[in-house]
GUSE-436225 format. One line per field, with one value per atom (N, C-alpha, C): residue in three letters; atom name; x, y, z. Coordinates in nm, 4 decimals. Example, Ala and Ser with C-alpha at 12.3 -4.5 7.8 and 13.67 -1.06 7.14 Angstrom:
residu: ALA;ALA;ALA;SER;SER;SER
atome: N;CA;C;N;CA;C
east: 1.3190;1.2300;1.3200;1.2850;1.3670;1.2900
north: -0.5690;-0.4500;-0.3300;-0.2250;-0.1060;0.0030
up: 0.7800;0.7800;0.7800;0.7080;0.7140;0.7870
END
This chain:
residu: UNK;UNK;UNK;UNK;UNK;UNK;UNK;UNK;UNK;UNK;UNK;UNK;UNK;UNK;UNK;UNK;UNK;UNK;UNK;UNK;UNK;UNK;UNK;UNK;UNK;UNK;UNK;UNK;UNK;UNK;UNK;UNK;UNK;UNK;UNK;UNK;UNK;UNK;UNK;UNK;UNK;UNK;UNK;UNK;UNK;UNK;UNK;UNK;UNK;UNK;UNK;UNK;UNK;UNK;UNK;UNK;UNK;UNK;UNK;UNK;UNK;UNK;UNK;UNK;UNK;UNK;UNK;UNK;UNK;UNK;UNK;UNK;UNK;UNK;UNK;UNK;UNK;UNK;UNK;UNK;UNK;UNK;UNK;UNK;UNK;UNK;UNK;UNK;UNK;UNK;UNK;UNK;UNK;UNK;UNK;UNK;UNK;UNK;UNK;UNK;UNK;UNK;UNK;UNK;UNK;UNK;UNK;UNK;UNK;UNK;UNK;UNK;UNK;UNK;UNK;UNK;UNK;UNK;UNK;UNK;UNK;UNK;UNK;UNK;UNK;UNK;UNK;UNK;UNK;UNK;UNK;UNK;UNK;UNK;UNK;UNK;UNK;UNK;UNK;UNK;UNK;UNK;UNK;UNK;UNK;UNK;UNK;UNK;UNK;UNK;UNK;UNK;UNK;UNK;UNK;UNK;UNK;UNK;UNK;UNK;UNK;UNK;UNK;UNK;UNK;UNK;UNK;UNK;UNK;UNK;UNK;UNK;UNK;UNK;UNK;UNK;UNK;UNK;UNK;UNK;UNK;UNK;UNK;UNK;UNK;UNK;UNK;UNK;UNK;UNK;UNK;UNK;UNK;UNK;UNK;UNK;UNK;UNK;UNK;UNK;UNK;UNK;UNK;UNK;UNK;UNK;UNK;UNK;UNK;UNK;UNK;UNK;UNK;UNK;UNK;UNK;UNK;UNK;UNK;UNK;UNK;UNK;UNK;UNK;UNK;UNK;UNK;UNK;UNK;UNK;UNK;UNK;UNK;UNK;UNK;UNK;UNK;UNK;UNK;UNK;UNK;UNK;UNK;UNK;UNK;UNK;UNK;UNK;UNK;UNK;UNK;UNK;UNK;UNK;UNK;UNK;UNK;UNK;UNK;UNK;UNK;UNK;UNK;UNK;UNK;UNK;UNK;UNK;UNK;UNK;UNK;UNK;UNK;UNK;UNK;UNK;UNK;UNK;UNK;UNK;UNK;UNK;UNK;UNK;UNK;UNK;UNK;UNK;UNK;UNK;UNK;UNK;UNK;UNK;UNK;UNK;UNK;UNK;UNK;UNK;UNK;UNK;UNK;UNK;UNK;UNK;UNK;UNK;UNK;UNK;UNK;UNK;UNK;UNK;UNK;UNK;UNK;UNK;UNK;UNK;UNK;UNK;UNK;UNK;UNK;UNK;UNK;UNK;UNK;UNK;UNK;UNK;UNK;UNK;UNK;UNK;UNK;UNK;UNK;UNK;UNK;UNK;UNK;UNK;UNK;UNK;UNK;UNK;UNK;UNK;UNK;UNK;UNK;UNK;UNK;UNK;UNK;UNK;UNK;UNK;UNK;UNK;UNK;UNK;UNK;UNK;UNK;UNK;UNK;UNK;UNK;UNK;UNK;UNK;UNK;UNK;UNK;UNK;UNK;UNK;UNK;UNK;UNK;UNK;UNK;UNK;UNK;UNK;UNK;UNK;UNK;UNK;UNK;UNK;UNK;UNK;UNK;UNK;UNK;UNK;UNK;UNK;UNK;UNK;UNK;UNK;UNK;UNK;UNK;UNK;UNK;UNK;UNK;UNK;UNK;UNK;UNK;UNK;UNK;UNK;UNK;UNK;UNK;UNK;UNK;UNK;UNK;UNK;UNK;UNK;UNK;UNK;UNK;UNK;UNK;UNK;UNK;UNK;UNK;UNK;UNK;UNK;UNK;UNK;UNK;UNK;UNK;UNK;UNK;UNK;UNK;UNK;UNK;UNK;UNK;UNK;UNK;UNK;UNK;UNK;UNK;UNK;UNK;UNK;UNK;UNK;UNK;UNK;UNK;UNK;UNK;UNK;UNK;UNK;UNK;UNK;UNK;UNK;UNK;UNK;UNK;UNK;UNK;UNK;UNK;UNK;UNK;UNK;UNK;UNK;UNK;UNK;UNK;UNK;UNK;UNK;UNK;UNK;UNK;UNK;UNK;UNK;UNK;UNK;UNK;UNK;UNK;UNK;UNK;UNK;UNK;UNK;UNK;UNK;UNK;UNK;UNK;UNK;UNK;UNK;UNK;UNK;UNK;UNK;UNK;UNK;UNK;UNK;UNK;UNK;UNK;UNK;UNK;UNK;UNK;UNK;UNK
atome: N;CA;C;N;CA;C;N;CA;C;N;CA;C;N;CA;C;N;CA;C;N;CA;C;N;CA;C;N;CA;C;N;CA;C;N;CA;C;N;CA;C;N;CA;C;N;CA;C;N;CA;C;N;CA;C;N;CA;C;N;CA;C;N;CA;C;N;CA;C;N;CA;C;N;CA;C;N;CA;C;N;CA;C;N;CA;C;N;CA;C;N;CA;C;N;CA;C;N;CA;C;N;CA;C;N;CA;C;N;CA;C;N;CA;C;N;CA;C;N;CA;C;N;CA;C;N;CA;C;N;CA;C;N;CA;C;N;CA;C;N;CA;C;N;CA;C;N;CA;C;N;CA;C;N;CA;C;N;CA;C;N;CA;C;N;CA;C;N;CA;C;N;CA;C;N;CA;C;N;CA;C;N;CA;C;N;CA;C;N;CA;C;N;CA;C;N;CA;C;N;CA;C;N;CA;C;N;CA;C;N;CA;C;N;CA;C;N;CA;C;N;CA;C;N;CA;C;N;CA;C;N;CA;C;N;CA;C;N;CA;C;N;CA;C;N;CA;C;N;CA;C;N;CA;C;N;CA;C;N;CA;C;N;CA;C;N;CA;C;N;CA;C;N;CA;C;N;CA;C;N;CA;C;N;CA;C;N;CA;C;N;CA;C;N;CA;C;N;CA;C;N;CA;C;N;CA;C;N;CA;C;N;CA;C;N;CA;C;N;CA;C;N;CA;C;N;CA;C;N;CA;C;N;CA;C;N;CA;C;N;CA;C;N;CA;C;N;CA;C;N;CA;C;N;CA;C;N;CA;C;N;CA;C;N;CA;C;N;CA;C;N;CA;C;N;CA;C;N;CA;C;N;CA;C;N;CA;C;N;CA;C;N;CA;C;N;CA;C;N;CA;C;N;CA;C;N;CA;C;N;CA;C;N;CA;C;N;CA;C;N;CA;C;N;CA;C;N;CA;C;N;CA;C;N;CA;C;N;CA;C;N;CA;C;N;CA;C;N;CA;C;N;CA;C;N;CA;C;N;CA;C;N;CA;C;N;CA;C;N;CA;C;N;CA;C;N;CA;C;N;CA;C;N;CA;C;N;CA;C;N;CA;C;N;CA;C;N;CA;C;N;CA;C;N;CA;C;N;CA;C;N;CA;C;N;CA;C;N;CA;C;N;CA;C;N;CA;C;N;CA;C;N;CA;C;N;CA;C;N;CA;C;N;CA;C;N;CA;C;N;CA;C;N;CA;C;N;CA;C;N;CA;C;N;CA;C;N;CA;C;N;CA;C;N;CA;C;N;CA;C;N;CA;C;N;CA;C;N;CA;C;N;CA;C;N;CA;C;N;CA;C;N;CA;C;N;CA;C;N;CA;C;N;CA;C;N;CA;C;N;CA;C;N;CA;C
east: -12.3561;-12.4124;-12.5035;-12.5125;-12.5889;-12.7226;-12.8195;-12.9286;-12.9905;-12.9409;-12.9920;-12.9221;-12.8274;-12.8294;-12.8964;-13.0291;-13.1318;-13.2124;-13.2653;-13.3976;-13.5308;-13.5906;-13.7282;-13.8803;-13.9826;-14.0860;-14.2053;-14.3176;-14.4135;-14.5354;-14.6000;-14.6738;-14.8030;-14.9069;-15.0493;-15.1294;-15.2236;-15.2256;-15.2212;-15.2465;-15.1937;-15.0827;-14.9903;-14.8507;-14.8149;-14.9024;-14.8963;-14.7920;-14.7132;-14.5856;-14.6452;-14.6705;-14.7200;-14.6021;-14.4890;-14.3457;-14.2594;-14.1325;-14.0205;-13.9150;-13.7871;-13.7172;-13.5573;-13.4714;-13.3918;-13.2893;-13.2103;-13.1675;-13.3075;-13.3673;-13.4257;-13.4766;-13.4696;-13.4905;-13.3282;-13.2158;-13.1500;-13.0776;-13.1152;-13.0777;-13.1376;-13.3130;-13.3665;-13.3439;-13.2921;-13.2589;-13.0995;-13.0192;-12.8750;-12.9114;-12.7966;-12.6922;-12.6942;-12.8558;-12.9011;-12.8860;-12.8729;-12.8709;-13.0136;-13.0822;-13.2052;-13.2382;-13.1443;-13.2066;-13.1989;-13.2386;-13.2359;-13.4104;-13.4683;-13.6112;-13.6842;-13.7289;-13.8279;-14.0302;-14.0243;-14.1457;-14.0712;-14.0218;-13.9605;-14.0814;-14.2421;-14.3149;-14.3521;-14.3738;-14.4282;-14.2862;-14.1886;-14.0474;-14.0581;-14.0643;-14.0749;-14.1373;-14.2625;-14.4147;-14.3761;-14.3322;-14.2875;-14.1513;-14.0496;-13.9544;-13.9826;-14.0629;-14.1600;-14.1955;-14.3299;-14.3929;-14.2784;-14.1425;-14.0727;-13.9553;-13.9431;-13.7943;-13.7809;-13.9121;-13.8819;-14.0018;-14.0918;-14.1738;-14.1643;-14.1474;-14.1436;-14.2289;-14.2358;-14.3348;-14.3581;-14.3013;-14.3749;-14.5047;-14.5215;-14.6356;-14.7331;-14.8756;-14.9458;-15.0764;-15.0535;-15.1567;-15.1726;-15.0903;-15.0286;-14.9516;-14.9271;-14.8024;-14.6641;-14.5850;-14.4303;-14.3396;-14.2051;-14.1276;-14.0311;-13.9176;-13.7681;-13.7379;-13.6073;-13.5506;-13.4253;-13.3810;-13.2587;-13.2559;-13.1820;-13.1846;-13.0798;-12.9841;-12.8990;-12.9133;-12.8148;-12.8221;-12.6726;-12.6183;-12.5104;-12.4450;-12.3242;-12.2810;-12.3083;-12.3851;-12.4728;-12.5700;-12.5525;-12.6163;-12.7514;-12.8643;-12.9551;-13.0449;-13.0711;-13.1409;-13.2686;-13.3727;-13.5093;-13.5868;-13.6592;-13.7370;-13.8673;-13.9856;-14.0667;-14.2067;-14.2524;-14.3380;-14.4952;-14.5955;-14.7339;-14.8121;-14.8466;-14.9041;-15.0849;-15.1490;-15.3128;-15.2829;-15.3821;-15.4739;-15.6033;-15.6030;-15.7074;-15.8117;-15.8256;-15.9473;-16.0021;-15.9621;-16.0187;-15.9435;-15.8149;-15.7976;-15.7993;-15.8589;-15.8823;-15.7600;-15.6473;-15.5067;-15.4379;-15.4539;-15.3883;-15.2806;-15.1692;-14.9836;-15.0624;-15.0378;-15.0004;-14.8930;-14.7876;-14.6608;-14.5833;-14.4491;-14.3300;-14.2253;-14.1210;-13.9928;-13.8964;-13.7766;-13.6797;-13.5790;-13.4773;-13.3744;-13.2300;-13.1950;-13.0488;-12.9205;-12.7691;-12.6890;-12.6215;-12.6003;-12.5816;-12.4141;-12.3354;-12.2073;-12.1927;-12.0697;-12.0541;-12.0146;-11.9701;-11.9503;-11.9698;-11.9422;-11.9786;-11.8585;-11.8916;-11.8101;-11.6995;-11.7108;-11.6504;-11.5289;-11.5444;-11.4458;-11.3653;-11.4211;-11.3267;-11.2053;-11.2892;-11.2139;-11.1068;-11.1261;-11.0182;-10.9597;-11.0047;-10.8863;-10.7890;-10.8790;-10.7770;-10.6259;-10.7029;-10.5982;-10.4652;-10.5635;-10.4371;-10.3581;-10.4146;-10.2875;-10.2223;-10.2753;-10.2031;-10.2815;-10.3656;-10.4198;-10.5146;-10.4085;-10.4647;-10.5840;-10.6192;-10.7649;-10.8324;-10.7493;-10.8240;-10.7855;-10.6907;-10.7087;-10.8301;-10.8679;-10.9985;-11.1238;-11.0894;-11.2459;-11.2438;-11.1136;-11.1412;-11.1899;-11.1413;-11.1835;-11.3227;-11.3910;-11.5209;-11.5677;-11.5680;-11.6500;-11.6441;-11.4939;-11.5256;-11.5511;-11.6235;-11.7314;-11.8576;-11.8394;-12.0093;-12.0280;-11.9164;-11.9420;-11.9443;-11.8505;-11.8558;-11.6835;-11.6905;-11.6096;-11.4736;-11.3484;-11.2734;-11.2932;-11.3973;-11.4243;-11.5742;-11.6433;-11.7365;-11.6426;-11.5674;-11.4840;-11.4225;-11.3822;-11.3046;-11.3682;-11.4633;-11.6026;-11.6665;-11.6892;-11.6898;-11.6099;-11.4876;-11.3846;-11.3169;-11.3731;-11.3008;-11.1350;-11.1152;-10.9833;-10.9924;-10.8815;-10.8798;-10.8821;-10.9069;-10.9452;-10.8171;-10.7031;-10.5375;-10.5018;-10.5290;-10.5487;-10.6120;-10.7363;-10.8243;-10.7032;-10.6852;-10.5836;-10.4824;-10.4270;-10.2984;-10.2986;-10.4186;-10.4837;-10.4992;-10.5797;-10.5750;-10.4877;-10.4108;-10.2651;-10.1651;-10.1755;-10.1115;-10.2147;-10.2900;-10.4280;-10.3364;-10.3870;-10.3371;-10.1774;-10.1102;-9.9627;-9.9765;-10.0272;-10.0634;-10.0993;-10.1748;-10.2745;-10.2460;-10.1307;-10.0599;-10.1774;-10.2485;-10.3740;-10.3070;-10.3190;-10.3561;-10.4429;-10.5455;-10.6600;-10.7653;-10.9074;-10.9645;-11.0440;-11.0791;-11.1918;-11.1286;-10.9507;-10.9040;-10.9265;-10.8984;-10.9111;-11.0655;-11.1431;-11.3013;-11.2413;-11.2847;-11.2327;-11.2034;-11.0139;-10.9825;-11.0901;-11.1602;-11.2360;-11.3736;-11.4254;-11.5222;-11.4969;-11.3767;-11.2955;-11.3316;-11.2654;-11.2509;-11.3923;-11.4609;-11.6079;-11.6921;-11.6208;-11.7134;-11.5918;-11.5119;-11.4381;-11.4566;-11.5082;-11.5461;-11.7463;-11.8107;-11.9325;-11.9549
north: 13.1253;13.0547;13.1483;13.1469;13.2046;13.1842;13.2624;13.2389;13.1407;13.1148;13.0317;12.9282;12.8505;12.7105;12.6412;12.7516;12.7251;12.5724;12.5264;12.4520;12.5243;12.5512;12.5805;12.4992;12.4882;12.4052;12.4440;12.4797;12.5322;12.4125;12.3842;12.2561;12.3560;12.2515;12.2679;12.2060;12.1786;12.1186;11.9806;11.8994;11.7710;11.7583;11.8166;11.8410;11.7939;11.8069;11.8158;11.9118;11.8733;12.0287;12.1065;12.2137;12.3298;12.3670;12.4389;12.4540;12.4259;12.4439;12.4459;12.5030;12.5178;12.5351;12.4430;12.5072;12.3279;12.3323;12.3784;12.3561;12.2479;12.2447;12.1684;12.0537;12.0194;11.8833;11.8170;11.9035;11.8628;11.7957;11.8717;11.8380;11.7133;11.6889;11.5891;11.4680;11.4954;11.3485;11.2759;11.3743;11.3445;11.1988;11.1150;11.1178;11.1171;11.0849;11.0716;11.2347;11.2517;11.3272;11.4433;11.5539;11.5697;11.5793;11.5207;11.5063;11.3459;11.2810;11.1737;11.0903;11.2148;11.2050;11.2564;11.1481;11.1469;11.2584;11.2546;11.2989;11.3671;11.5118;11.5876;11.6210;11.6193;11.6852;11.5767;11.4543;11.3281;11.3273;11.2902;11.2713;11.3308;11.4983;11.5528;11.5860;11.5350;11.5364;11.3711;11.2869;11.1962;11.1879;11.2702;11.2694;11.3866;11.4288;11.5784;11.4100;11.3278;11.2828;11.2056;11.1520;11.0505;11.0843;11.2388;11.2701;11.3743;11.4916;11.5765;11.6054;11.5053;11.5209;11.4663;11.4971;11.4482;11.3740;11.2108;11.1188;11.0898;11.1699;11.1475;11.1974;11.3328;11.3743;11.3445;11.2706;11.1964;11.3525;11.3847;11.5110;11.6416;11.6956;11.7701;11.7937;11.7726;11.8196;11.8464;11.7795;11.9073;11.8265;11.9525;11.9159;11.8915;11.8053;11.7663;11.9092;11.9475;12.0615;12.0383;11.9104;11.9114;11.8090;11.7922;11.7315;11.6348;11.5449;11.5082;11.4568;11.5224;11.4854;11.4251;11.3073;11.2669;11.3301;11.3961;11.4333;11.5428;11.6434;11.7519;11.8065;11.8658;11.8516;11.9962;12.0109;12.1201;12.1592;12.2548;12.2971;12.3236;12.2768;12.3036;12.3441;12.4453;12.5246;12.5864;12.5543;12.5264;12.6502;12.7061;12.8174;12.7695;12.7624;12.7622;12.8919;12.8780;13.0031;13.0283;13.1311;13.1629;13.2073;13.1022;13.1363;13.2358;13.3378;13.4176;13.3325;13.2012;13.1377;13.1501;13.2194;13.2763;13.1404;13.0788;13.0052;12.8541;12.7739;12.6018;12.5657;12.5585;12.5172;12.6034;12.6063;12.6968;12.6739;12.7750;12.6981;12.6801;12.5976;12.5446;12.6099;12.5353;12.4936;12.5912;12.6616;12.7147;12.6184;12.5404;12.4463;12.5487;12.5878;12.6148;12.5563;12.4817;12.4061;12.4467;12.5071;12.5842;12.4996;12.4766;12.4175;12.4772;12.4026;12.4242;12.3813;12.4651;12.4426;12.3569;12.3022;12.2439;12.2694;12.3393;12.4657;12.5938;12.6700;12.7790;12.8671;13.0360;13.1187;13.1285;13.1214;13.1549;13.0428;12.9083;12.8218;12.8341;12.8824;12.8655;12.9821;13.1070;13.1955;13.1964;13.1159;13.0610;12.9966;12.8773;12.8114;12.9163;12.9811;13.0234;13.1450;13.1714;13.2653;13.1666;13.0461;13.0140;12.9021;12.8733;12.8198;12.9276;13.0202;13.1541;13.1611;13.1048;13.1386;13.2509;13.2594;13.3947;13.4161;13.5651;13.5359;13.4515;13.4653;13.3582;13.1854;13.1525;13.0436;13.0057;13.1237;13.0977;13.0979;13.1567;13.1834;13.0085;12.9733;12.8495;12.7257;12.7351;12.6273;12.6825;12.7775;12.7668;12.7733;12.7395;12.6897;12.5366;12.4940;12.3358;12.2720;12.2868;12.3695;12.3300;12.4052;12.3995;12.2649;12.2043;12.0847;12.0833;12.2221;12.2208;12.1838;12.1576;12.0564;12.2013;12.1271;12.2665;12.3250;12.2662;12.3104;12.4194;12.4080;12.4944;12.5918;12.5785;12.6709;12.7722;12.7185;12.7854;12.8581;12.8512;12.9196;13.0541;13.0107;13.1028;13.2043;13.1940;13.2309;13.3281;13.2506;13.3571;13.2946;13.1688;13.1364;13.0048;12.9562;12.7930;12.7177;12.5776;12.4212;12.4181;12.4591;12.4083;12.5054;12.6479;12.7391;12.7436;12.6497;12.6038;12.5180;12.4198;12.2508;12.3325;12.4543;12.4634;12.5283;12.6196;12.7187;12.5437;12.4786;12.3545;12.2965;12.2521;12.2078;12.2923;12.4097;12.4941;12.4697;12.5066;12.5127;12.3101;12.2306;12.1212;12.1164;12.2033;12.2108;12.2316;12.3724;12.4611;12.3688;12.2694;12.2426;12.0873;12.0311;11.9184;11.8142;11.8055;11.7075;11.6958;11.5860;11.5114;11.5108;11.4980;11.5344;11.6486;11.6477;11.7701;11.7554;11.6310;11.6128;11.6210;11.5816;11.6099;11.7769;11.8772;12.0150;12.0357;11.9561;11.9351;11.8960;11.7839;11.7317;11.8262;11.9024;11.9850;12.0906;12.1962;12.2538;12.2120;12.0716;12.0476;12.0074;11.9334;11.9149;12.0466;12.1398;12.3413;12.3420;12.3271;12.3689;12.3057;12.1993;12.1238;12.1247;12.1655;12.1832;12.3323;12.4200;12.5478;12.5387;12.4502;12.4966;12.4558
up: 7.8294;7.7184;7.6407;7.5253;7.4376;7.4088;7.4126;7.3874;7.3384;7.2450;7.0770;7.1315;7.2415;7.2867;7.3505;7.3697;7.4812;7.4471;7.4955;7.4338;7.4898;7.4159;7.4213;7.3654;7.4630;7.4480;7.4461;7.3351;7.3716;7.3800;7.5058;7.5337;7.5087;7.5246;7.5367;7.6564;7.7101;7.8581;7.8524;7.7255;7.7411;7.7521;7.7108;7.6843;7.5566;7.4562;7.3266;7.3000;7.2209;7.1574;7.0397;7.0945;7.0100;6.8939;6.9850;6.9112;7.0097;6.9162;6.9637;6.8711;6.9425;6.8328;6.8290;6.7335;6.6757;6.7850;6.8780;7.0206;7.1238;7.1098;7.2093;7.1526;7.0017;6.9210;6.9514;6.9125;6.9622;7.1004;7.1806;7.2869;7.3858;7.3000;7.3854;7.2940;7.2072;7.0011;7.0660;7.1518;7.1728;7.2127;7.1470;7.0493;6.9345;6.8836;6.7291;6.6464;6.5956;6.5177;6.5182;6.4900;6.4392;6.2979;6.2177;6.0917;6.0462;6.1896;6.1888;6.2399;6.3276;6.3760;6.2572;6.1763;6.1161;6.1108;6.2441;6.2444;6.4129;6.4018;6.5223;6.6197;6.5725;6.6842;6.7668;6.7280;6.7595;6.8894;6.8323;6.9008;7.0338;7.0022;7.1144;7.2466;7.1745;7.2903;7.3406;7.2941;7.3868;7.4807;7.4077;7.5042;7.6104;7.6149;7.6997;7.8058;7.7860;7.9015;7.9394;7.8853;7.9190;8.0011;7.9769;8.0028;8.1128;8.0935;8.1501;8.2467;8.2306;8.3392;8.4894;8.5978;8.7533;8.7800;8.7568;8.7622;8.9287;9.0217;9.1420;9.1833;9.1523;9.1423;8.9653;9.0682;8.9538;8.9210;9.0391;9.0610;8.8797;8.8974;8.8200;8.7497;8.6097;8.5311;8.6117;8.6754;8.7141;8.5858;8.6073;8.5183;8.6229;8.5500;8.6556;8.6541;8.7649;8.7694;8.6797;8.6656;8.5678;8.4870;8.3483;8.2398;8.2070;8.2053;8.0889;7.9711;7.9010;7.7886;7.7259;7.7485;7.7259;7.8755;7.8848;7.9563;8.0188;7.9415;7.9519;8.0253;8.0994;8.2070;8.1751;8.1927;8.1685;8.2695;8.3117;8.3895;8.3605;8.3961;8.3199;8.3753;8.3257;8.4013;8.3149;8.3676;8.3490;8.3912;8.2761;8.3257;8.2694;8.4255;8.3357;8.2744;8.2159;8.1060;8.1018;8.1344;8.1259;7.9931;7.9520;7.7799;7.8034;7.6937;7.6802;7.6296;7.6447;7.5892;7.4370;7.3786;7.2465;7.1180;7.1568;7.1033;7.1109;7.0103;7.0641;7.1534;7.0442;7.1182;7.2181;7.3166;7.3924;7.4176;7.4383;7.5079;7.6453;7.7322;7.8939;7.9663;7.9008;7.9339;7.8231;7.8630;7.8173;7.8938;7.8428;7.8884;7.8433;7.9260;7.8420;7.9167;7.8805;7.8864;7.8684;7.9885;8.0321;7.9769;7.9809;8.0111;8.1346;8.2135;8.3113;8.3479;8.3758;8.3895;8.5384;8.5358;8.6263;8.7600;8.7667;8.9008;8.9010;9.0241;9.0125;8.9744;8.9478;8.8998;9.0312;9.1509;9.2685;9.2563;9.2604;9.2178;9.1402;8.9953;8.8827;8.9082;8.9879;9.0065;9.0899;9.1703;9.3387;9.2431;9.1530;9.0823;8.9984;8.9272;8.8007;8.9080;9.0007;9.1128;9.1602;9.2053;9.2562;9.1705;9.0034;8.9030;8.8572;8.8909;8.8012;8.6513;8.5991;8.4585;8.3711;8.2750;8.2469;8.2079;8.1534;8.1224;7.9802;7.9504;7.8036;7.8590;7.8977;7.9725;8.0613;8.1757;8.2143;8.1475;8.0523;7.9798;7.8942;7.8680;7.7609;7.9138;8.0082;8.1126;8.1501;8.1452;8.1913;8.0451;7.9582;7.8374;7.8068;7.8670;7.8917;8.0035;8.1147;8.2363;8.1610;8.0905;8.0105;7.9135;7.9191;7.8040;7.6863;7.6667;7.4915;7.4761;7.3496;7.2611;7.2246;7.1841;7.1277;7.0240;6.9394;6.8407;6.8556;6.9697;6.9915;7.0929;7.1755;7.2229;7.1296;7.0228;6.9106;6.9056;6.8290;6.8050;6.8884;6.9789;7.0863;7.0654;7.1216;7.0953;7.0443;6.9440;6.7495;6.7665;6.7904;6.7858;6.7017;6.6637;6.6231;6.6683;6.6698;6.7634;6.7816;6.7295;6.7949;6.9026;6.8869;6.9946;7.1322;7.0942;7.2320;7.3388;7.2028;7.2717;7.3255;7.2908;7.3245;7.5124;7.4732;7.6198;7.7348;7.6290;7.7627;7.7839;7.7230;7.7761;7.9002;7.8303;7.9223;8.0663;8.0306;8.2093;8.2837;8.1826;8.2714;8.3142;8.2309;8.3053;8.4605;8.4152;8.5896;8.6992;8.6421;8.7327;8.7720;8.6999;8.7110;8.6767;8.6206;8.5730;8.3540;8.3734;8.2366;8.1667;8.2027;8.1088;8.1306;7.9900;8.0519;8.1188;8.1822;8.2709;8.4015;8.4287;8.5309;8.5746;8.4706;8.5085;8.5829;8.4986;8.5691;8.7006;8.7275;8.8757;8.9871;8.9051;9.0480;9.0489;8.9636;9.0266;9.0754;9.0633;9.1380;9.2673;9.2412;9.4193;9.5314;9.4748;9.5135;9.5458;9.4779;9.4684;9.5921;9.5750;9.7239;9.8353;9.8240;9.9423;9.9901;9.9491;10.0079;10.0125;9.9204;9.9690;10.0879
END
């Protein structure tokens, strides 16, 4: 995954949102739109205490270790930060918000060995792994959204599955049948 799909959070010790940037408005707004949140800092410092904080411990600030977002799954990880004191607002808190694929590289690789799929076939099944669309695959890519469909069709031939969540499936099957 690319940098710039990250979400990033810059808190303060209330957990006021200092910044952020437009991957992580997005990702905590899903399914709404972000040019649909009216007032994005307000939005975010509440979906911060609502979403991503670990309400078991009352003690201390923690953050969850993981996120969804629709189907999306994020890994979040959470760094506290020493202020030089010199400024009122200090950052606290840095959030940055992974996507987190759905299995590991070792699986996809046992799979793609034993359907036989080539390498751009594997590369298009671990980008829909990651939960992106054929049109962000494309993208990726540098190919067309009919080029993606066609790489997946072929992968579900191999792999005797119908759909693309079935191709999900068999390698999460793999995945927990060897961890």
């Amino acid at each position: 995954m690319a940098a710039s799909d990250n979400g990033f959070l810059l808190l303060d010790a209330g957990l006021n949102l200092i910044a952020s940037n437009a991957p992580a408005l997005q990702i905590l707004c899903f399914p709404s739109g972000p040019d649909r949140i009216k007032q994005p800092k307000v939005f975010l410092a509440d979906r911060v205490r609502t979403s991503l904080l670990d309400h078991r411990n009352q003690d201390s600030p923690n953050f969850v270790s993981e996120f969804r977002s629709g189907k999306r799954r994020y890994i979040c990880k959470s760094f506290q930060l020493d202020g030089n004191g010199q400024h009122p607002v200090q950052p606290a808190f840095a959030v940055l918000l992974e996507r987190n694929a759905v299995s590991s590289n070792s699986a996809l690789a046992e799979i793609a060995d034993q359907y036989d799929l080539t390498q751009r076939e594997k590369e298009t099944v671990e980008f829909l792994l990651q939960g992106l669309t054929s049109k962000e695959i494309a993208t990726r890519m540098k190919i067309s959204p009919n080029t993606v469909k066609a790489f997946l069709r072929l992968v579900m031939v191999k792999m005797k599955v119908s759909t693309r969540s079935g191709i999900a499936g068999k390698i999460a099957g793999s995945s927990r049948a060897n961890g």
